[in-house]
Backbone as ProteinMPNN parsed JSONL, in Angstrom:
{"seq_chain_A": "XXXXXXXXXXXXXXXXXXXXXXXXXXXXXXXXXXXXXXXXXXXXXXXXXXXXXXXXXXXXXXXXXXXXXXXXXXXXXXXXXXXXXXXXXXXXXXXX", "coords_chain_A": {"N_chain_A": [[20.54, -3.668, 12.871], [17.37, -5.058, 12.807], [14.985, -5.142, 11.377], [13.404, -5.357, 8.052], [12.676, -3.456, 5.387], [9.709, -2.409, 3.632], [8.39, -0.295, 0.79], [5.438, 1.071, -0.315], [4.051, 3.28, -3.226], [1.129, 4.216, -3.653], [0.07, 5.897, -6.318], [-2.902, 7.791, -7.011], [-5.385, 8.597, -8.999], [-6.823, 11.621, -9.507], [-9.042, 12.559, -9.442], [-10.318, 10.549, -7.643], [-12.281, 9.913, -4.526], [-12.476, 12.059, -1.354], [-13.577, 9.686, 0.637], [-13.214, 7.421, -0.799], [-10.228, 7.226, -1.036], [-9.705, 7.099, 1.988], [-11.419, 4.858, 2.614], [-9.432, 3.103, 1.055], [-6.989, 3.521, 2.361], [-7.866, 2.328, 4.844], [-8.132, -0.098, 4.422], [-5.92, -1.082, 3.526], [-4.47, -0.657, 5.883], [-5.766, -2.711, 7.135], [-5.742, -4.829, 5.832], [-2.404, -5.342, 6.562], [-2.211, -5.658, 8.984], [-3.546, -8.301, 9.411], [-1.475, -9.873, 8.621], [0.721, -12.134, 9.631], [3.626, -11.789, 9.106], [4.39, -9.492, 9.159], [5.483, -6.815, 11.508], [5.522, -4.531, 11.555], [3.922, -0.785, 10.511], [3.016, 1.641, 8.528], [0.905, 3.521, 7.025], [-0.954, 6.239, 5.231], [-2.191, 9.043, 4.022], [0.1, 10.67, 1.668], [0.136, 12.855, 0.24], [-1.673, 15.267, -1.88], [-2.683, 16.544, -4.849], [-2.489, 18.005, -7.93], [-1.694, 16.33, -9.624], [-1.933, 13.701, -8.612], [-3.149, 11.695, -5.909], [-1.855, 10.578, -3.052], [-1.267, 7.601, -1.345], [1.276, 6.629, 1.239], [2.789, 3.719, 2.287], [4.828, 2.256, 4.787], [6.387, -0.739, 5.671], [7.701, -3.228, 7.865], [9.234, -6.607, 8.301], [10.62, -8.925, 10.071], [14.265, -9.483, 9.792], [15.486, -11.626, 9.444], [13.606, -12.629, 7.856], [13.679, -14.239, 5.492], [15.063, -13.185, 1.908], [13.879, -14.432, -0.865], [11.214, -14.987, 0.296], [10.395, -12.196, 1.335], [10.041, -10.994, -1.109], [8.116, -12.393, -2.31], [5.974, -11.404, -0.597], [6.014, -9.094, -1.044], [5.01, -8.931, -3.547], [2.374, -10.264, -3.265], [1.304, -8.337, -1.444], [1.549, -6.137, -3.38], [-0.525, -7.075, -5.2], [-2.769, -7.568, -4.063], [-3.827, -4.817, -3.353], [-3.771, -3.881, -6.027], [-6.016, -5.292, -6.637], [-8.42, -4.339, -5.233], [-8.366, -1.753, -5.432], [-9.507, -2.286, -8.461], [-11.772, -3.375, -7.894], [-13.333, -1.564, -6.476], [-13.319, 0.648, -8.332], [-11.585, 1.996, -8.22], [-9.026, 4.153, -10.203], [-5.73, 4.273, -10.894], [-3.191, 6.989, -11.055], [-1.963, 8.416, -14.194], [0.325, 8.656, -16.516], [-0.567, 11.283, -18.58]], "CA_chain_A": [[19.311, -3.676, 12.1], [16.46, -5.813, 13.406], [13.901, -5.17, 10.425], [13.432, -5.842, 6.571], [11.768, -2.324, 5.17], [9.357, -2.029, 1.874], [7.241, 1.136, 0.931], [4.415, 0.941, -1.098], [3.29, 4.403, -3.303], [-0.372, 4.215, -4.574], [-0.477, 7.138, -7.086], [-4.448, 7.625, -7.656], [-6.12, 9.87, -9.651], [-6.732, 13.006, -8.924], [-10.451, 12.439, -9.107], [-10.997, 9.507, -6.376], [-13.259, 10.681, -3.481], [-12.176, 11.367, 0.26], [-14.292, 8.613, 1.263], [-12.431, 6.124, -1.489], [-9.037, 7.485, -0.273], [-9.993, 7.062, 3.196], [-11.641, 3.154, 2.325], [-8.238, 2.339, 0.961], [-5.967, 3.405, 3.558], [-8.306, 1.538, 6.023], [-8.093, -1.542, 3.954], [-4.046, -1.084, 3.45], [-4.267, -1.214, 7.48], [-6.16, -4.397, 7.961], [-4.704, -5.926, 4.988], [-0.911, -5.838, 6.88], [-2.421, -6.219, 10.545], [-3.485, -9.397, 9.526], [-0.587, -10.324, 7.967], [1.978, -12.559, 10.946], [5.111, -11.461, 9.262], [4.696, -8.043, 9.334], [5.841, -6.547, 12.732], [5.368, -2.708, 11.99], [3.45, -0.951, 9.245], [2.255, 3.374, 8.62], [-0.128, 3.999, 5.94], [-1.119, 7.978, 5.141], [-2.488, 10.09, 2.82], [1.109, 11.444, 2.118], [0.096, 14.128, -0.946], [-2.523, 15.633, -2.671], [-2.16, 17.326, -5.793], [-2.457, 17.845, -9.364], [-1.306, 15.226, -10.82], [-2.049, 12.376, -7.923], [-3.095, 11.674, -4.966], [-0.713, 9.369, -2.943], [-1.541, 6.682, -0.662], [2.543, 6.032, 1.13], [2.77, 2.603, 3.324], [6.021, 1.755, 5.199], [5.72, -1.989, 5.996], [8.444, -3.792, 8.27], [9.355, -7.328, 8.426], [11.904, -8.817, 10.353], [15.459, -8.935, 9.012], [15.721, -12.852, 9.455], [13.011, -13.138, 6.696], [14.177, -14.74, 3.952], [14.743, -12.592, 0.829], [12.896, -14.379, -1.197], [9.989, -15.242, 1.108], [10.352, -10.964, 1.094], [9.991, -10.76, -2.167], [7.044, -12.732, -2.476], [5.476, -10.823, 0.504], [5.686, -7.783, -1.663], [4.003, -9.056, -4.863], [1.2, -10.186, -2.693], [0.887, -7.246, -0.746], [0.991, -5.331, -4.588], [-1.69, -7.792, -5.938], [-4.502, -7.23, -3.295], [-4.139, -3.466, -3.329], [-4.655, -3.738, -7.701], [-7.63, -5.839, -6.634], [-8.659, -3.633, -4.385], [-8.776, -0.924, -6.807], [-10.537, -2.496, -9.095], [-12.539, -3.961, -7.163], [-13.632, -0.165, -6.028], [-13.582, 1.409, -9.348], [-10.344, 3.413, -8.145], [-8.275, 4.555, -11.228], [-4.314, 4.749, -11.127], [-3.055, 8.018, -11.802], [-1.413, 7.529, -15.359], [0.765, 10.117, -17.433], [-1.295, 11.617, -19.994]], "C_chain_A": [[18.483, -4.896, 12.451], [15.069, -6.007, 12.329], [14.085, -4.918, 9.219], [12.401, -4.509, 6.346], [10.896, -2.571, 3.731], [8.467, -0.728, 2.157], [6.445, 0.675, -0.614], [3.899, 2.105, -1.259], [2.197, 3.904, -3.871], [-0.492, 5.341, -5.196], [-1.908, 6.453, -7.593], [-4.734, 8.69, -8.356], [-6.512, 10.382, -8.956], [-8.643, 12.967, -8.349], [-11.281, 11.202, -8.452], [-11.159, 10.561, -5.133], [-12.11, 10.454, -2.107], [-12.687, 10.069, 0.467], [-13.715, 7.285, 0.444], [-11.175, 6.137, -0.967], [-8.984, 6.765, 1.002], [-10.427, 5.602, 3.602], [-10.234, 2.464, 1.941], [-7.475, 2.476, 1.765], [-6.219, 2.296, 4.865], [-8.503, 0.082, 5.413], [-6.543, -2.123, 4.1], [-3.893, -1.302, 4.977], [-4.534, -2.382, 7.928], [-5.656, -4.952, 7.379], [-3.569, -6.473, 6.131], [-1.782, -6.198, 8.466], [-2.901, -7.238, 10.62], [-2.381, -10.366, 8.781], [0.759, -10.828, 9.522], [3.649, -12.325, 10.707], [5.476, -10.296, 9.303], [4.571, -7.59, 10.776], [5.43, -4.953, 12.807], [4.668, -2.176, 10.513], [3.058, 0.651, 9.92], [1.536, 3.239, 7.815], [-0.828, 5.621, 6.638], [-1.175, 8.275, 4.204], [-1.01, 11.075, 2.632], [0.765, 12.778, 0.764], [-1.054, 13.832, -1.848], [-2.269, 16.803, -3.886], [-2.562, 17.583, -7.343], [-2.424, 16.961, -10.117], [-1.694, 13.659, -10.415], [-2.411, 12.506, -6.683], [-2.434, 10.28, -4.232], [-0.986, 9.049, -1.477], [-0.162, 5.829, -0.052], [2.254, 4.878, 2.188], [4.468, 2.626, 4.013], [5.78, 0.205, 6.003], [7.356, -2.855, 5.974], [8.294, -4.841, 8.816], [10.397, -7.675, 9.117], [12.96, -9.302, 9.463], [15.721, -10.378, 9.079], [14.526, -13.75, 8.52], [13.835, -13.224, 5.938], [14.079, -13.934, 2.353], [13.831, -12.956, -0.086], [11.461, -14.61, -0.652], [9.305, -13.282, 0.824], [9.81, -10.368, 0.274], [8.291, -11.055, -2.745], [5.724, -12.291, -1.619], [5.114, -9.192, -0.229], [4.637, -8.081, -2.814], [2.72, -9.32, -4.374], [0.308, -9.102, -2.038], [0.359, -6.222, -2.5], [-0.195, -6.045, -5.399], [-2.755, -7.474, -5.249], [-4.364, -5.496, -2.837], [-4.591, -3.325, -4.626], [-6.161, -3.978, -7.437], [-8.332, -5.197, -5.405], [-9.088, -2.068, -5.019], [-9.477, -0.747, -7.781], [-11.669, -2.813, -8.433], [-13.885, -2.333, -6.769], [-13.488, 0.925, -7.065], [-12.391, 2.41, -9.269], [-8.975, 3.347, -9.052], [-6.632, 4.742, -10.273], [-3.771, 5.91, -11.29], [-1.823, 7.055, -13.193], [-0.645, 9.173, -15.886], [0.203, 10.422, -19.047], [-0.76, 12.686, -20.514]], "O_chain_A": [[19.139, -5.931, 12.33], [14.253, -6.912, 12.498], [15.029, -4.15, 9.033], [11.385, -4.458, 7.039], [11.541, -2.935, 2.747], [8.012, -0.271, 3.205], [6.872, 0.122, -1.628], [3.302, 2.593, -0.299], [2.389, 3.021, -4.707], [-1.309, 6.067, -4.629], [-2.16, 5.393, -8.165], [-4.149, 9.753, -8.146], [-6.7, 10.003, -7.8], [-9.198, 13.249, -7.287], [-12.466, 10.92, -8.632], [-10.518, 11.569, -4.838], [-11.355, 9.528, -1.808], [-11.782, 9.236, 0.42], [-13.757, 6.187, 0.997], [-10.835, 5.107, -0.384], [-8.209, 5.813, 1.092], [-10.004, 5.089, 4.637], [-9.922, 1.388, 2.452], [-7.017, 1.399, 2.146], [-5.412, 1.689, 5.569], [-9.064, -0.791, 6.075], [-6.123, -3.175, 4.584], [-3.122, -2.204, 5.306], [-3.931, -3.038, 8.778], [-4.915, -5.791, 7.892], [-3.619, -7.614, 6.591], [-1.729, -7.379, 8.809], [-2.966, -7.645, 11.78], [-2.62, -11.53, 8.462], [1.433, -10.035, 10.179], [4.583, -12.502, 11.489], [6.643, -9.935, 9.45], [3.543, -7.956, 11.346], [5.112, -4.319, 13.813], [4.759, -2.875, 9.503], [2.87, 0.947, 11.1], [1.401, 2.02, 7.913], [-1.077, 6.009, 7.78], [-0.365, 7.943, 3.338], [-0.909, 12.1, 3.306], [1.643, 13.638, 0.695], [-1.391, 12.778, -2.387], [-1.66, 17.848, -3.659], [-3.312, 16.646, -7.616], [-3.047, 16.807, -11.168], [-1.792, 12.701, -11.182], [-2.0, 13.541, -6.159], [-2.492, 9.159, -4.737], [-0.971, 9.879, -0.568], [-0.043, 4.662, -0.423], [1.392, 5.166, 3.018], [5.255, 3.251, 3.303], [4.96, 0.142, 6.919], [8.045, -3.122, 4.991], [7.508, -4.846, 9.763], [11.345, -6.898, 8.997], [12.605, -9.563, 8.313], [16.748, -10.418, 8.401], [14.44, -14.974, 8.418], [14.697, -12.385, 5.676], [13.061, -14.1, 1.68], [12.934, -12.153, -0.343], [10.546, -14.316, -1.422], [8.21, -13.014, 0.329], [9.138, -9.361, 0.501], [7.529, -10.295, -3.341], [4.606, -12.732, -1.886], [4.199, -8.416, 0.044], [3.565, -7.483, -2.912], [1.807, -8.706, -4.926], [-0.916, -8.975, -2.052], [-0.763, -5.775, -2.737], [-0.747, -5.386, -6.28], [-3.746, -7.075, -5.861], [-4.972, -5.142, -1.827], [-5.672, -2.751, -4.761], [-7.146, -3.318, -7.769], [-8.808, -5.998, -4.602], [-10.186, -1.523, -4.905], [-10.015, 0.296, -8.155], [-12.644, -2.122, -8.727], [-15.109, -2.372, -6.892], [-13.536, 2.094, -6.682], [-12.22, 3.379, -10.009], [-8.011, 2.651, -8.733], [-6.543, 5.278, -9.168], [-3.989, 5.955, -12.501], [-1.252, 5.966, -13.244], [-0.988, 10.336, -15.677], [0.467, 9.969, -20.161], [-1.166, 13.118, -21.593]]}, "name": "protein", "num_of_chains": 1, "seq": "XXXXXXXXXXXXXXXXXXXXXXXXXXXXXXXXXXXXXXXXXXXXXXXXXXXXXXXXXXXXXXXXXXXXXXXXXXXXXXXXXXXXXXXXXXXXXXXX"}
C-alpha cells in the first residue's frame, strides 16, 4: 500500500442546477490540485435522484502522511466545500 484514501459524499438537494453541480465539481478539482499532499484525486456526479444529488470525491494521499496531519487534511478539505456551498447558495440535501 503506497497511499492514504478519503472519500468525500456531497448529498445536495435535489433542486441545485446542472450548472451549480457542474461549478462544484470543478471547484472540488482545483481545490485538491492545488493541494501538495494530495497525489491522486476523482470527483463525479456519482447519482441523481429523488432524494439527492451526489457529488463522490476519492482523494489519495500518501501512506507516510501522518495520521493526524490526515485528519486535519480532511476537516479542511470538509470546511471549504461548506463554504463553498454557502457561498453559492447550494442547499444540503436534509431528511425531511
Amino acid at each position: 500500500r503506497t497511499e492514504r484514501k478519503m472519500e468525500l459524499d456531497l448529498q445536495l438537494d435535489v433542486s441545485t442546477s446542472a450548472i451549480l453541480l457542474e461549478a462544484f465539481s470543478n471547484h472540488i478539482r482545483a481545490y485538491l490540485s492545488n493541494n501538495t499532499f494530495i497525489v491522486n484525486y476523482n470527483v463525479y456526479l456519482a447519482d441523481s435522484g429523488k432524494q439527492y444529488h451526489l457529488i463522490h470525491a476519492d482523494i489519495f494521499v500518501s501512506i507516510n502522511m501522518e495520521i493526524n496531519s490526515f485528519l486535519l487534511l480532511r476537516e479542511k478539505i470538509n470546511l471549504e466545500m461548506i463554504a463553498f456551498a454557502n457561498a453559492n447558495q447550494i442547499v444540503f440535501a436534509s431528511n425531511k
